[in-house]
C-alpha positions as CSV (number, residue, x, y, z in Angstrom):
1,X,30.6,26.2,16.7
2,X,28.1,23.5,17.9
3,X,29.9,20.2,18.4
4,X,26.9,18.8,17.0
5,X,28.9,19.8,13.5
6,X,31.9,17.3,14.5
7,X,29.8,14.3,14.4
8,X,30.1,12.4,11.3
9,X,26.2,11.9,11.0
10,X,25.4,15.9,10.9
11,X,28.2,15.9,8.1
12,X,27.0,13.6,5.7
13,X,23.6,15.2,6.2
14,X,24.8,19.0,6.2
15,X,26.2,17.3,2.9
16,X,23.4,16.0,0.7
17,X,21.3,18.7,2.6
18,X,23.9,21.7,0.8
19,X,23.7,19.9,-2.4
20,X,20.2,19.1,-2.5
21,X,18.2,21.5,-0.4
22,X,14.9,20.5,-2.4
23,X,14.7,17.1,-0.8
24,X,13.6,16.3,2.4
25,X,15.4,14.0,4.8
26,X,13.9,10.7,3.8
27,X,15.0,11.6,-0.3
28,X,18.0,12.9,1.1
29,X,18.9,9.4,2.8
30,X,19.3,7.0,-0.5
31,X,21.9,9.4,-1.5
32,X,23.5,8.7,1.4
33,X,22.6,4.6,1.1
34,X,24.3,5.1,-2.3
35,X,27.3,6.5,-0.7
36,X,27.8,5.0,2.3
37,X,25.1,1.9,3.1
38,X,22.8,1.2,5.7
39,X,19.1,1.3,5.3
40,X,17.4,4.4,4.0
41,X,14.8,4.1,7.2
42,X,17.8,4.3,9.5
43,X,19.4,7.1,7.9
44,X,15.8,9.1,7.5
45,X,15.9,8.4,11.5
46,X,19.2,9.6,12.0
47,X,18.6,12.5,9.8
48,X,15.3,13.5,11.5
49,X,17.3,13.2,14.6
50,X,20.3,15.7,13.9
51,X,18.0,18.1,12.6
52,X,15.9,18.3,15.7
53,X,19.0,18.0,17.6
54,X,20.4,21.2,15.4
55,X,17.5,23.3,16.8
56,X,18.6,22.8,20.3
57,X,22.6,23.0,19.9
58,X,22.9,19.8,21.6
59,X,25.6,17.2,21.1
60,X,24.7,14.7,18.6
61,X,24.6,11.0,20.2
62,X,26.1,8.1,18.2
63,X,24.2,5.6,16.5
64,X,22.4,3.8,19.8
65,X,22.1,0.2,19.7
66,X,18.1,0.1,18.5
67,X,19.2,1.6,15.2
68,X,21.5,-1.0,15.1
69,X,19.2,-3.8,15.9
70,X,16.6,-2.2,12.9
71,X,19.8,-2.6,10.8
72,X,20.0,-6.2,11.4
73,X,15.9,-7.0,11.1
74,X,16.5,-5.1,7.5
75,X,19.2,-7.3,6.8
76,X,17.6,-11.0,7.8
77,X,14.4,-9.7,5.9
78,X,16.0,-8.8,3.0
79,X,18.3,-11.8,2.8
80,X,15.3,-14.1,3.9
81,X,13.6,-13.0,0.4
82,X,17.1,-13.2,-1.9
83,X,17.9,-9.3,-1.9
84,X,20.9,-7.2,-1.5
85,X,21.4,-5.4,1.9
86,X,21.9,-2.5,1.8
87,X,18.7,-2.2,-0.2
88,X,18.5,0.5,-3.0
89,X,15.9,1.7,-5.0
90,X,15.9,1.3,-9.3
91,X,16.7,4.1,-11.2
92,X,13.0,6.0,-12.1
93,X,11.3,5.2,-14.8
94,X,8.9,7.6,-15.2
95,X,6.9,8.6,-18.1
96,X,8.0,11.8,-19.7
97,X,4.6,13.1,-20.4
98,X,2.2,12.3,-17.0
99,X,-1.3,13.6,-16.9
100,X,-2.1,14.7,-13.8
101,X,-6.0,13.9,-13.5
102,X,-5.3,10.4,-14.5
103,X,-6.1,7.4,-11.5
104,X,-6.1,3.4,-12.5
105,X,-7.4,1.9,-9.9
106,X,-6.4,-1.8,-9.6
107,X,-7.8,-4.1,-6.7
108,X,-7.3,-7.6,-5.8
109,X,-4.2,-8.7,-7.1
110,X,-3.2,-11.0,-4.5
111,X,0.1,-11.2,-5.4
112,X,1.9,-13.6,-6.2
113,X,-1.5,-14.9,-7.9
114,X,-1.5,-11.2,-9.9
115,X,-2.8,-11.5,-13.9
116,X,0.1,-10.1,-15.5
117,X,-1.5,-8.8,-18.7
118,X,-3.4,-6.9,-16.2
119,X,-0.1,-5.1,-15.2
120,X,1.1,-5.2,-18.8
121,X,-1.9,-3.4,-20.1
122,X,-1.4,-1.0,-17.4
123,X,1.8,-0.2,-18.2
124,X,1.7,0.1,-21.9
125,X,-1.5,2.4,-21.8
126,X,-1.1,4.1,-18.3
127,X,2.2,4.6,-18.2
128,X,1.6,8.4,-18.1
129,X,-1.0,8.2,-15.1
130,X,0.1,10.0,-12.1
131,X,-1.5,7.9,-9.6
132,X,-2.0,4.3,-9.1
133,X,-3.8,2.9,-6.2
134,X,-4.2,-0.7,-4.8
135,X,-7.7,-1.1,-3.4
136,X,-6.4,-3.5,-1.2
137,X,-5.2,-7.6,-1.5
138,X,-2.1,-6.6,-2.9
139,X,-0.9,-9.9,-1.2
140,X,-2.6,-12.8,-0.8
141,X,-0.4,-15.1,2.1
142,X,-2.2,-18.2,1.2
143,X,0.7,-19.8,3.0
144,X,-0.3,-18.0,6.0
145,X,-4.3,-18.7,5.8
146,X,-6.4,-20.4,7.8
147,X,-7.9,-22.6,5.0
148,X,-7.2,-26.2,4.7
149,X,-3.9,-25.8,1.7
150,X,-4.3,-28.1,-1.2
151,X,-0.5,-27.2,-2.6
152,X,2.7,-25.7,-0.7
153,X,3.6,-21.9,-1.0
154,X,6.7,-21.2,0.3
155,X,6.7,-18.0,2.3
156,X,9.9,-16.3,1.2
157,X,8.7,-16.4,-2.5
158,X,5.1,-14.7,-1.7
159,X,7.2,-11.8,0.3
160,X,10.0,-12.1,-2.9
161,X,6.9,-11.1,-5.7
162,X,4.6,-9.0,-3.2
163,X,8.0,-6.8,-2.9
164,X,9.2,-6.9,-6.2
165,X,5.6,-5.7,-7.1
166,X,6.1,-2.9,-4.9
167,X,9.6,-2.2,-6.1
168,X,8.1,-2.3,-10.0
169,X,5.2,0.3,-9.3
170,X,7.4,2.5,-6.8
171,X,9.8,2.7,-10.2
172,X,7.4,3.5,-13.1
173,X,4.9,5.5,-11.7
174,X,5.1,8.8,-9.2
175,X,2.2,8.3,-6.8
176,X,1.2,4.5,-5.2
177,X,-1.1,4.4,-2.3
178,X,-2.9,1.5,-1.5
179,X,-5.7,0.6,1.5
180,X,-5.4,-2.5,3.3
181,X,-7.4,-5.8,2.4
182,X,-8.6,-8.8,4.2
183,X,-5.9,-10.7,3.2
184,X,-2.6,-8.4,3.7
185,X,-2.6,-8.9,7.4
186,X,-3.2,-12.9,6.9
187,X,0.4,-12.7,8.6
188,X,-0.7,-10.8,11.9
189,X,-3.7,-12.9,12.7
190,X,-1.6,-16.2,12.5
191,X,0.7,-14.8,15.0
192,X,-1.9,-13.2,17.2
193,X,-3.2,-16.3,17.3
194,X,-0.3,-18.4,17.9
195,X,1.1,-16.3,21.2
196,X,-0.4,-15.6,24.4
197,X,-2.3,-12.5,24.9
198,X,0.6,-10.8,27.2
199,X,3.3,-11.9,24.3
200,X,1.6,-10.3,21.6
201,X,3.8,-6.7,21.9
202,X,6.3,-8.8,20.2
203,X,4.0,-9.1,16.8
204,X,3.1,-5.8,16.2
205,X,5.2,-5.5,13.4
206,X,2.4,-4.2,10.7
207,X,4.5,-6.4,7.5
208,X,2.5,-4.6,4.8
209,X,3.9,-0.9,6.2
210,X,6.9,-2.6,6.7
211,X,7.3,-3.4,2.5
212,X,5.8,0.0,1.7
213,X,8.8,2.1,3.5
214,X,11.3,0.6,0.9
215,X,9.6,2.8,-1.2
216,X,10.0,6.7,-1.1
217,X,6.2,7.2,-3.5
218,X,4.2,4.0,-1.9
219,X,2.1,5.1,0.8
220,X,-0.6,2.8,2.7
221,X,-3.3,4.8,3.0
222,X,-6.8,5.4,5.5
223,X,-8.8,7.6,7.5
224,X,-8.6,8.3,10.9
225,X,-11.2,8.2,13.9
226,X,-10.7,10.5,17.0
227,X,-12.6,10.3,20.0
228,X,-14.0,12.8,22.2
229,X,-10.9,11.6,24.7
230,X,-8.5,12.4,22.2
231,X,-8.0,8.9,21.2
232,X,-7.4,7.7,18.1
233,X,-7.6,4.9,15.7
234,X,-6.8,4.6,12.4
235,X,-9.1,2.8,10.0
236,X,-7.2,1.5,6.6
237,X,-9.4,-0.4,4.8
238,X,-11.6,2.9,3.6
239,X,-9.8,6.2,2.1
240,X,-10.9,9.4,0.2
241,X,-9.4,10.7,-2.5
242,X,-11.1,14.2,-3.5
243,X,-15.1,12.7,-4.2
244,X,-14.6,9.2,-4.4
245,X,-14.1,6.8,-1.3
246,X,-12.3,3.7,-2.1
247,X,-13.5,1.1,0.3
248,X,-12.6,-2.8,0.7
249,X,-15.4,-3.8,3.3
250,X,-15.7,-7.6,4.1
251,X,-19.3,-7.7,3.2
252,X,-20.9,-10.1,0.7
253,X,-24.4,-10.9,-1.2
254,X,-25.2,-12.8,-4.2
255,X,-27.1,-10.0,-5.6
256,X,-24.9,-7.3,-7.0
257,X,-27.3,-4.2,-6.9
258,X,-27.7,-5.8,-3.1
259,X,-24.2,-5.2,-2.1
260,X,-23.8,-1.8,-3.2
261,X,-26.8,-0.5,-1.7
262,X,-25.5,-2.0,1.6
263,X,-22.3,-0.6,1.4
264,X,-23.4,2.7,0.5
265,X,-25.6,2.8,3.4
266,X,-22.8,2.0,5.7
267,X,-21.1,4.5,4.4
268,X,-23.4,7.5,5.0
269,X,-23.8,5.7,8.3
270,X,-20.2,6.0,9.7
271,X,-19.2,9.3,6.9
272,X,-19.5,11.6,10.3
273,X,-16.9,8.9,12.2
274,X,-15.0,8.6,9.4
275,X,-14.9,12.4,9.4
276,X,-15.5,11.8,5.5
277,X,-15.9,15.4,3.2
278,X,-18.7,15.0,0.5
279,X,-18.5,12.6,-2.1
280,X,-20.2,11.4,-4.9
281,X,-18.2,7.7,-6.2
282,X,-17.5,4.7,-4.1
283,X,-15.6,2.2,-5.4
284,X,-15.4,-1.1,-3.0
285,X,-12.6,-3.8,-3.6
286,X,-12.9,-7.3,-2.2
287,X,-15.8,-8.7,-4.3
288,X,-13.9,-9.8,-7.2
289,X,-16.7,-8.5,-9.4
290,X,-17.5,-5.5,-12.0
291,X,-20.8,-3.5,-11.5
292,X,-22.0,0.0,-11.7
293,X,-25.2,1.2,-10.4
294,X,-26.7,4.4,-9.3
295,X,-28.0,5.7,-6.3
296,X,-29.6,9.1,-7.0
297,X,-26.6,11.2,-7.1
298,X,-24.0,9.0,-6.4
299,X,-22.1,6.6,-8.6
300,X,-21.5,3.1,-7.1
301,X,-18.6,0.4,-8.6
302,X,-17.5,-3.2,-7.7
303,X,-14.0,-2.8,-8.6
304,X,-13.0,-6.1,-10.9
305,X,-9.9,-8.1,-9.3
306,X,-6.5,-8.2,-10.8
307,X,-5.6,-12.0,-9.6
308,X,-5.8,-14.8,-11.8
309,X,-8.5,-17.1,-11.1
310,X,-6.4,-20.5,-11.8
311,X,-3.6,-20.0,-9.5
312,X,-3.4,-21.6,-6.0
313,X,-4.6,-18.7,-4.5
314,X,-8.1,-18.4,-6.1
315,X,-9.1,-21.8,-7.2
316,X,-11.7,-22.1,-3.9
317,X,-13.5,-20.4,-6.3
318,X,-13.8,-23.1,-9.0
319,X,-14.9,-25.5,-5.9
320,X,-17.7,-28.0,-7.1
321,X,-20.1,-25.9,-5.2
322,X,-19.3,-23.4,-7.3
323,X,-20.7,-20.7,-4.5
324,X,-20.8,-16.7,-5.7
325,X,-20.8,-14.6,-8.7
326,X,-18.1,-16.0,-11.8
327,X,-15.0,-13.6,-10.7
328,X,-13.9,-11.0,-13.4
329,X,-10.4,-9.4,-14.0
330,X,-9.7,-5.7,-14.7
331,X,-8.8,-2.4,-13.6
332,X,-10.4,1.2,-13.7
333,X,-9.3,4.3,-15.2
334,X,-10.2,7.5,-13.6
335,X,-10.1,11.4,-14.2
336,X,-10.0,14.1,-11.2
337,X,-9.1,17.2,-11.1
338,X,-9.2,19.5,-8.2
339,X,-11.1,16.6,-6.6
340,X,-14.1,15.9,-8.6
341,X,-14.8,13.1,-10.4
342,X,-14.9,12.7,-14.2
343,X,-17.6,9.8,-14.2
344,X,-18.2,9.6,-18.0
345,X,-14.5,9.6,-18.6
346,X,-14.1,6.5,-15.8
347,X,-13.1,3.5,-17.8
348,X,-13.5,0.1,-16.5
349,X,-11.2,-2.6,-19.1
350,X,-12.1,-5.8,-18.2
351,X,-10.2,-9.2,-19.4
352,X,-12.1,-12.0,-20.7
């Protein structure tokens, strides 16, 4: 016998793993949360490790002090925003009956600025999708902007409702993915810019993937670039799911028709670098519009925003210049199946 099997680690694991051979090691890991604490990403690492370790009969080491050190930053995070550690997931709340080809695409939230009976409707009506994706801006960090501020946000209660968010779709719905948005990495750029360039190792901690791994079914999403070198860079503002791309470029023009024929030119421009497969639907966040066009055979949408227009966050927009295109709330309701598109069953339900 292996005296990997005497540590106390490859028994909790060999455990759950007996009992639930079905799951993999990051399911199996909030059983063991449940049972003994910790952080489900530390035990997911630990679990990873024994089974690799397991393959090559080697002793198992005992938790090393960087695990220990992760426990800690999960602790003064989620005490910093008024949780429990150790964290644990809800109880699922799933819809009995889910329909499989069923999307609802919601963009622009910009939590904690969100338009609930955006979220409401959602639930209520969508509760049996089996996908919902973010098109980016699920947070907003107006506290973190580079803006001139007209009101105090305090930074522990955008973090607090950006996560409970999270926590809410991670419980009633299967399958969350969202792309990243101008916005979600306000954070980052405020501490690049506050550090020198040889410091900034220390602020590479990516906040938005941070929130998602509390979440077993969240997933932030992209497409990745390799070079002829072998590099590679990871690009998470654009992602393809079967025939439609679901993009959040910072690009803006009065003119509606305008903007979509821009962005679907820069599309079939950078499709080969994006190592894109065909599609026929793109679907851009960021604009805070609704519009659907044409462009011979594809089908172009400004995905409406999910934020509400009179909180802190969006008021810039009700300046006296009164600059843009009137913002409009919504979401969209898709169909795909094996990929393709239903476009005359793609519902846009818009809030006036």
């Amino acid at each position: 016998m292996s005296r990997i099997q005497h540590s106390k680690d490859f028994n909790i694991w060999q455990e759950f793993f007996n009992k639930k051979k079905h799951l993999n090691d990051y399911e199996i890991s909030k059983f063991a949360v449940e049972k003994f604490g910790g952080s489900r990403q530390t035990w997911t690492s630990r679990f990873e490790s024994i089974r690799q370790l397991s393959k090559n009969n080697e002793q198992l080491l005992p938790k090393n002090k960087l695990q220990e050190e992760h426990e800690k930053a999960d602790n003064a995070f989620l005490t910093f925003i008024g949780k429990d550690y150790p964290y644990i997931q809800p109880k699922k709340n799933y819809s009995k009956k889910i329909i499989n080809e069923k999307i609802i695409n919601v963009s622009d939230p910009h939590e904690p600025y969100s338009f609930q009976p955006v979220w409401d409707d959602i639930y209520k009506n969508h509760h049996d999708a089996a996908h919902i994706h973010v098109n980016g801006d699920i947070a907003d960090f107006y506290s973190k902007s580079r803006f001139k501020k007209t009101v105090h946000e305090e930074f522990s209660n955008e973090l607090k409702v950006i996560f409970e968010r999270l926590e809410w779709l991670s419980t009633n719905w299967k399958k969350i993915t969202l792309i990243r948005g101008n916005h979600d990495n306000r954070v980052e750029k405020l501490m690049a810019s506050l550090v020198n360039s040889d410091m900034l190792f220390l602020t590479k901690t990516d906040l938005l993937s941070y929130l998602c791994a509390f979440f077993d079914n969240i997933e932030l999403v992209g497409e990745r670039i390799t070079s002829t070198d072998g590099t590679v860079a990871d690009i998470d503002f654009i992602w393809q799911c079967g025939d439609i791309i679901f993009t959040h470029i910072e690009r803006s023009q009065k003119q509606s028709s305008g903007l979509l024929e821009t962005i679907s030119n820069q599309m079939h421009r950078w499709s080969k670098m994006f190592n894109l497969k065909p599609y026929r639907v793109i679907m851009q966040g960021h604009n805070h519009r609704c519009t659907f066009d044409t462009n011979g055979a594809e089908y172009l949408y400004i995905c409406p925003m999910a934020a509400c227009l009179t909180t802190n966050g969006l008021k810039y927009a009700l300046s006296p210049s009164l600059n843009g295109v009137p913002p409009i709330t919504g979401y969209i309701e898709i169909y795909q199946k094996d990929g393709i598109t239903d476009v005359n069953k793609t519902r846009i339900k818009i809030f006036e």
